[in-house]
C-alpha positions in Angstrom: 83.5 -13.6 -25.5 84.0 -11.7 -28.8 82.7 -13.0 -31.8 84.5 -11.5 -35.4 82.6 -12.2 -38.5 84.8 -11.4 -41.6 83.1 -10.6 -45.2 83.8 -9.4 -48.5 86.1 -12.1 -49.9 85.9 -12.9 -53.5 87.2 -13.6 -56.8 89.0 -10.5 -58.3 91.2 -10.3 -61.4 95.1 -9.0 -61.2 95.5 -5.3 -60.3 92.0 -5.3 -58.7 90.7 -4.7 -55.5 88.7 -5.6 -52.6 87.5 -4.0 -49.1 87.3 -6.7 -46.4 85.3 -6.0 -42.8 85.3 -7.8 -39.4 82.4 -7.0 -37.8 83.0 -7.7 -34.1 80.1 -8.6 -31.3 81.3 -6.7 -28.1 80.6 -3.4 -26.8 84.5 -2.6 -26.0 85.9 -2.9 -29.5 87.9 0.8 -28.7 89.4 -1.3 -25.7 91.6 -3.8 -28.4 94.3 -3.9 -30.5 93.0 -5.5 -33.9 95.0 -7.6 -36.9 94.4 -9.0 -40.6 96.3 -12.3 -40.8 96.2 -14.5 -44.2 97.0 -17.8 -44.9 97.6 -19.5 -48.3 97.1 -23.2 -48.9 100.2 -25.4 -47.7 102.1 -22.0 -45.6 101.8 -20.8 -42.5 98.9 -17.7 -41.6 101.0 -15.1 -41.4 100.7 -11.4 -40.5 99.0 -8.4 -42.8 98.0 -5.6 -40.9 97.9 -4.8 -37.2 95.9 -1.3 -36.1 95.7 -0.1 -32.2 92.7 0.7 -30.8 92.4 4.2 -31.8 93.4 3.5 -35.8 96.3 6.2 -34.9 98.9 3.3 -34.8 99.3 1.2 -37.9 101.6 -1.6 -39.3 101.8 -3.8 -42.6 103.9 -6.6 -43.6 106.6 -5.1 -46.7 105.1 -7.3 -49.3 101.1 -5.1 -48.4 102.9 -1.8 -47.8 101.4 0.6 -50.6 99.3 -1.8 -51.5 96.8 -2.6 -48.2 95.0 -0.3 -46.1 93.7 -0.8 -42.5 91.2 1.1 -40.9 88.5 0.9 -37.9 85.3 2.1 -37.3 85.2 2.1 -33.2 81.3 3.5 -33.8 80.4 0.5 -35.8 82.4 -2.0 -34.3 84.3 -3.1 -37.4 87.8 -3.2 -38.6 88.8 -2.8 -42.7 91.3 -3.7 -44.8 91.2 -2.2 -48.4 93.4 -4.4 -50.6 94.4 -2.1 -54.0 96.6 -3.5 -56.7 95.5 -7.2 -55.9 98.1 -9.6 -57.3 98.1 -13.6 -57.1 100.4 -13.9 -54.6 97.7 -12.4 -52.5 95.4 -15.6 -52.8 94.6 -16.8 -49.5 91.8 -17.1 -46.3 92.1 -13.5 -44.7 91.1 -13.5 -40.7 90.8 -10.8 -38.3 91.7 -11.0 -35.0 91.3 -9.3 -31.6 94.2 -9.0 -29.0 91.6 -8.1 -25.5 94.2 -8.0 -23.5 95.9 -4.3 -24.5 94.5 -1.6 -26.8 98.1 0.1 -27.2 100.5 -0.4 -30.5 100.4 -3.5 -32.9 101.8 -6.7 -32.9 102.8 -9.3 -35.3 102.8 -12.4 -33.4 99.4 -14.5 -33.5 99.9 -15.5 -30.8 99.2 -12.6 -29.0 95.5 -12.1 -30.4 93.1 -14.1 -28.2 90.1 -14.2 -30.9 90.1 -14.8 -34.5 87.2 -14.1 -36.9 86.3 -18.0 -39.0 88.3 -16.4 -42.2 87.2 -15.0 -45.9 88.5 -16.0 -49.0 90.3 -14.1 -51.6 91.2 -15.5 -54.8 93.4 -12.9 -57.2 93.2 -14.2 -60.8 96.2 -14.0 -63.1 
């Protein structure tokens, strides 16, 4: 079992920005291939970011590219996302989740990540 605990959701004005973790309970964190997902009220979750298990391997959805950062700490067990130029498109429940079944490259589909954090939210004012 891995548990993923997301935080630092918020509130932040237009142009703003925000660092969100996933803090993961399992002593083979290096071992997976990690992924931000969001999803906005009434649409789909759809894919963010997607890093592999080493943080050399990264991949963002056009509309974050520029914008969004991923990153991983193997040491601390915890995967990043820095969100820069926040706009309120952005507004929705950010989750991170953990594919344990391969640490190698990234991968868009959801359904290919066997845990999922419970979600933080993040609210971009206009």
């Amino acid at each position: 079992q891995v548990r993923l605990v997301e935080s630092g959701g918020g509130l932040v004005q237009a142009r703003g920005s925000l660092r969100l973790s996933c803090a993961a309970s399992t002593r083979t964190f290096s071992s997976y291939r990690m992924g931000w997902f969001r999803q906005a009220p009434g649409k789909e979750r759809e894919f963010v970011a997607g890093i592999n298990w080493s943080g050399g391997v990264t991949y963002y959805t056009d509309s974050v590219k520029g914008r969004f950062t991923i990153s991983r700490d193997n040491a601390k067990n915890t995967l990043y996302l820095q969100m820069n130029s926040l706009k309120p498109e952005d507004t929705a429940v950010y989750y991170c989740a953990a594919d344990t079944t391969t640490a190698w490259g990234v991968s868009e589909n959801p359904k290919e990540y066997n845990y999922w954090g419970q979600g933080t939210q993040v609210t971009v004012s206009s």
